[in-house]
SEPA-307592 format. One record per atom (N, C-alpha, C): atom name; x, y, z. Coordinates in nm, 3 decimals, m for minus. Layout:
N
- CA X Y Z
...
***
This chain:
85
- N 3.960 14.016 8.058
- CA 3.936 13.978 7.920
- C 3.988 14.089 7.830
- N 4.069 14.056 7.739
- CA 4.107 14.158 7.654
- C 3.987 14.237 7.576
- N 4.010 14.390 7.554
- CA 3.912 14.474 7.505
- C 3.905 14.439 7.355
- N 3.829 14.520 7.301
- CA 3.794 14.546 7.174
- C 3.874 14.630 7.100
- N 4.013 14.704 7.176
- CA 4.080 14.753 7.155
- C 4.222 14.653 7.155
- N 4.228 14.575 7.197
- CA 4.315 14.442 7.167
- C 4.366 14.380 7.039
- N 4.458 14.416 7.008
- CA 4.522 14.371 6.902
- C 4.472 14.220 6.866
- N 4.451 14.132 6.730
- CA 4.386 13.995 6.698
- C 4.556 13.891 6.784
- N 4.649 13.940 6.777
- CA 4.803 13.866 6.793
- C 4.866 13.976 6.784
- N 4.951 13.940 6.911
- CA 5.097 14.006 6.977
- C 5.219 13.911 6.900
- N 5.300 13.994 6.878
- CA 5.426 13.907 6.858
- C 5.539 13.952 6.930
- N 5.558 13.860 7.026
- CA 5.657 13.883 7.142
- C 5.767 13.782 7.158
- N 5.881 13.821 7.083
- CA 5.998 13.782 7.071
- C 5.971 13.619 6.965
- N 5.986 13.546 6.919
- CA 5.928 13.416 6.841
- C 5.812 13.387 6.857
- N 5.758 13.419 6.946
- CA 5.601 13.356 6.966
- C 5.496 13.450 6.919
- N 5.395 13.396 6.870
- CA 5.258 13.474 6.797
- C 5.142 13.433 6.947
- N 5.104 13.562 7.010
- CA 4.976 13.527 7.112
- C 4.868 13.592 7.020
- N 4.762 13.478 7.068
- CA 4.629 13.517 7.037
- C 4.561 13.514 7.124
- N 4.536 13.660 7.230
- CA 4.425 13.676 7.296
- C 4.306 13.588 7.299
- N 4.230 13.622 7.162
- CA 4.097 13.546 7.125
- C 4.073 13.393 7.177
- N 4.237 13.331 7.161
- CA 4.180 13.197 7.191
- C 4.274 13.104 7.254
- N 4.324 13.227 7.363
- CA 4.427 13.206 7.459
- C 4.506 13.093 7.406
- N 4.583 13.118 7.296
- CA 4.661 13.061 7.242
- C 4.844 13.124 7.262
- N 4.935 13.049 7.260
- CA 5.099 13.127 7.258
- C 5.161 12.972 7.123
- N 5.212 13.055 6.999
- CA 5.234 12.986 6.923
- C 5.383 12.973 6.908
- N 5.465 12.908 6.875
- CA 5.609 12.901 6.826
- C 5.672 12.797 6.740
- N 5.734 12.821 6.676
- CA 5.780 12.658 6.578
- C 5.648 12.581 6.615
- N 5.557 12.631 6.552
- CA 5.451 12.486 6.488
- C 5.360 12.437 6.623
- N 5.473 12.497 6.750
- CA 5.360 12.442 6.888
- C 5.272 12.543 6.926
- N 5.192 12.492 6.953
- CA 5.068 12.545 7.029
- C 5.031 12.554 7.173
- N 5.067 12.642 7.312
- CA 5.004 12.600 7.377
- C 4.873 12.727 7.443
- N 4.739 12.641 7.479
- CA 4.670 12.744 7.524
- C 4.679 12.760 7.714
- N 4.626 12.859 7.712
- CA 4.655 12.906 7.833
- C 4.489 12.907 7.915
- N 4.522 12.922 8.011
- CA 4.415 12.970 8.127
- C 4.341 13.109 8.073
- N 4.218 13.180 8.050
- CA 4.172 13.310 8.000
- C 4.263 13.410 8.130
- N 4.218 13.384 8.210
- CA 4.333 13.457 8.349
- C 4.468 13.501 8.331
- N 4.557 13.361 8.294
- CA 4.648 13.419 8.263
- C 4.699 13.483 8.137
- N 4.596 13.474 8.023
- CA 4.598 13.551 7.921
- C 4.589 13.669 7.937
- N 4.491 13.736 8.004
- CA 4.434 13.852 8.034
- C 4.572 13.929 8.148
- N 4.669 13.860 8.188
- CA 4.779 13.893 8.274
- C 4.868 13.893 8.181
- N 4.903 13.834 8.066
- CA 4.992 13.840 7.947
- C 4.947 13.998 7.903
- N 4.794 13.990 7.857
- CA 4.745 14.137 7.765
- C 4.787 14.243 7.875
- N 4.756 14.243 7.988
- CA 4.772 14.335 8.043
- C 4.897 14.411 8.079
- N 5.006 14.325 8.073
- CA 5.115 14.314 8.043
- C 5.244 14.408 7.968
- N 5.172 14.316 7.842
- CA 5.159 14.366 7.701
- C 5.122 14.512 7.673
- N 5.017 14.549 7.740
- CA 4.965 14.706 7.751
- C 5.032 14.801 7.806
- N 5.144 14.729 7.921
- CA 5.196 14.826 8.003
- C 5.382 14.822 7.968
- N 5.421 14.740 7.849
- CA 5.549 14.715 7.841
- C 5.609 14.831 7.849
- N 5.766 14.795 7.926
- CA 5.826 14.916 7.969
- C 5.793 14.981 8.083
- N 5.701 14.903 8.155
- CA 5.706 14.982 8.274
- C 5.687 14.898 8.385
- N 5.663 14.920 8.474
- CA 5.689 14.842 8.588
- C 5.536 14.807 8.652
- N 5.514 14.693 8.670
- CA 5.392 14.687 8.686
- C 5.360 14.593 8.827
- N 5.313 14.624 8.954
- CA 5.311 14.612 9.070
- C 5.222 14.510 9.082
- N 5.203 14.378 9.141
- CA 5.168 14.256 9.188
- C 5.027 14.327 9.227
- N 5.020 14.420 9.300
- CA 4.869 14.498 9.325
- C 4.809 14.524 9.234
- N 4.879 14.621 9.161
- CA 4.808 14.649 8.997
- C 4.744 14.515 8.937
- N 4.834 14.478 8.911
- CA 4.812 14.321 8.861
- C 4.688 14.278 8.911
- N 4.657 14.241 9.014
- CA 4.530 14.221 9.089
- C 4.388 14.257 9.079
- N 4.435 14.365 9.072
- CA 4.317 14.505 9.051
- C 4.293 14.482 8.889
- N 4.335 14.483 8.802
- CA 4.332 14.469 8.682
- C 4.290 14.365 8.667
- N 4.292 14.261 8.656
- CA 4.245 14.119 8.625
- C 4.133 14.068 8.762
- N 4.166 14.090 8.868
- CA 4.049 14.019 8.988
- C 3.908 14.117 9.020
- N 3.974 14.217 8.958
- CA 3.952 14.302 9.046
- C 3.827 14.329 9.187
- N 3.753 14.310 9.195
- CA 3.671 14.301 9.363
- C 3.676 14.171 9.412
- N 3.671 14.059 9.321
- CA 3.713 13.932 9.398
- C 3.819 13.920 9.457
- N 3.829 13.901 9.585
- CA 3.969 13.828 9.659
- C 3.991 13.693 9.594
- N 4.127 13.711 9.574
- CA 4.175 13.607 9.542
- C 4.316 13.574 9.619
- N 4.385 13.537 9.640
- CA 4.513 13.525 9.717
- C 4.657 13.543 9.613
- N 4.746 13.533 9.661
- CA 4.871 13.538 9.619
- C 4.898 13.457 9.477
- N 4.899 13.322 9.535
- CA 4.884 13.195 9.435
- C 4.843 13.252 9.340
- N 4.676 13.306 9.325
- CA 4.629 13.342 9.227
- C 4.688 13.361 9.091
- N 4.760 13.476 9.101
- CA 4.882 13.520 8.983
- C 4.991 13.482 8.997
- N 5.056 13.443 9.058
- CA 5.188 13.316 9.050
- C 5.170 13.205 9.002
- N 5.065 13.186 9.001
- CA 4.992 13.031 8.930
- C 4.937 13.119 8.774
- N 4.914 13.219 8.729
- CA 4.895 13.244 8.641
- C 5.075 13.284 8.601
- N 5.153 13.354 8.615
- CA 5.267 13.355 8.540
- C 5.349 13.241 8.523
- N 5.350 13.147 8.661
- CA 5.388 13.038 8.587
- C 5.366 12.918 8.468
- N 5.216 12.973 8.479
- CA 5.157 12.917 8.341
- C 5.222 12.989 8.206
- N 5.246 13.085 8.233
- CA 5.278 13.189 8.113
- C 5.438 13.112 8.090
- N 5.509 13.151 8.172
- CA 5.636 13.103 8.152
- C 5.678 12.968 8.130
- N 5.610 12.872 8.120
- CA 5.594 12.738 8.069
- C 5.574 12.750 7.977
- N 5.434 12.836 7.930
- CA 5.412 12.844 7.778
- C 5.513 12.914 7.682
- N 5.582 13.023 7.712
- CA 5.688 13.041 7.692
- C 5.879 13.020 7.639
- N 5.826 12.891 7.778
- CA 5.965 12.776 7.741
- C 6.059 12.844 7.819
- N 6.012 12.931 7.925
- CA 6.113 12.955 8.053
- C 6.111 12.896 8.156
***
């Protein structure tokens, strides 16, 4: 879940994200997202410019729950749909 230190909206390349209400905006569309894969967008977002490891990833968003692979492949592909990639 994004902190309290979380910007209200990212603006990342045409699109306006809103954390708050797992929203990704562009020309007038709207789509919301999974809180999961929002929280994999913010986290993201936090680390731009650097390289950020499928483990990390894990640990950051699951973190003591096992979850499997799918897990976050099913969350970026959500992202990248919302996206329009």
């Amino acid at each position: 879940m994004p902190s309290r230190d979380t910007p209200d909206t990212y603006l990342v390349l045409d699109h306006v994200v809103t954390p708050a209400t797992n929203e990704i905006a562009c020309e007038g569309r709207v789509t919301r997202v999974e809180p999961k894969s929002m929280e994999v967008l913010v986290h993201l977002l936090g680390h731009a410019g650097e390289v950020v490891s499928r483990e990390a990833l894990q640990d950051a968003i699951w973190g003591d729950v096992v979850v499997g692979d799918d897990s976050l492949t099913g969350a970026i592909i959500k992202l990248r749909k919302a996206f329009g990639d």
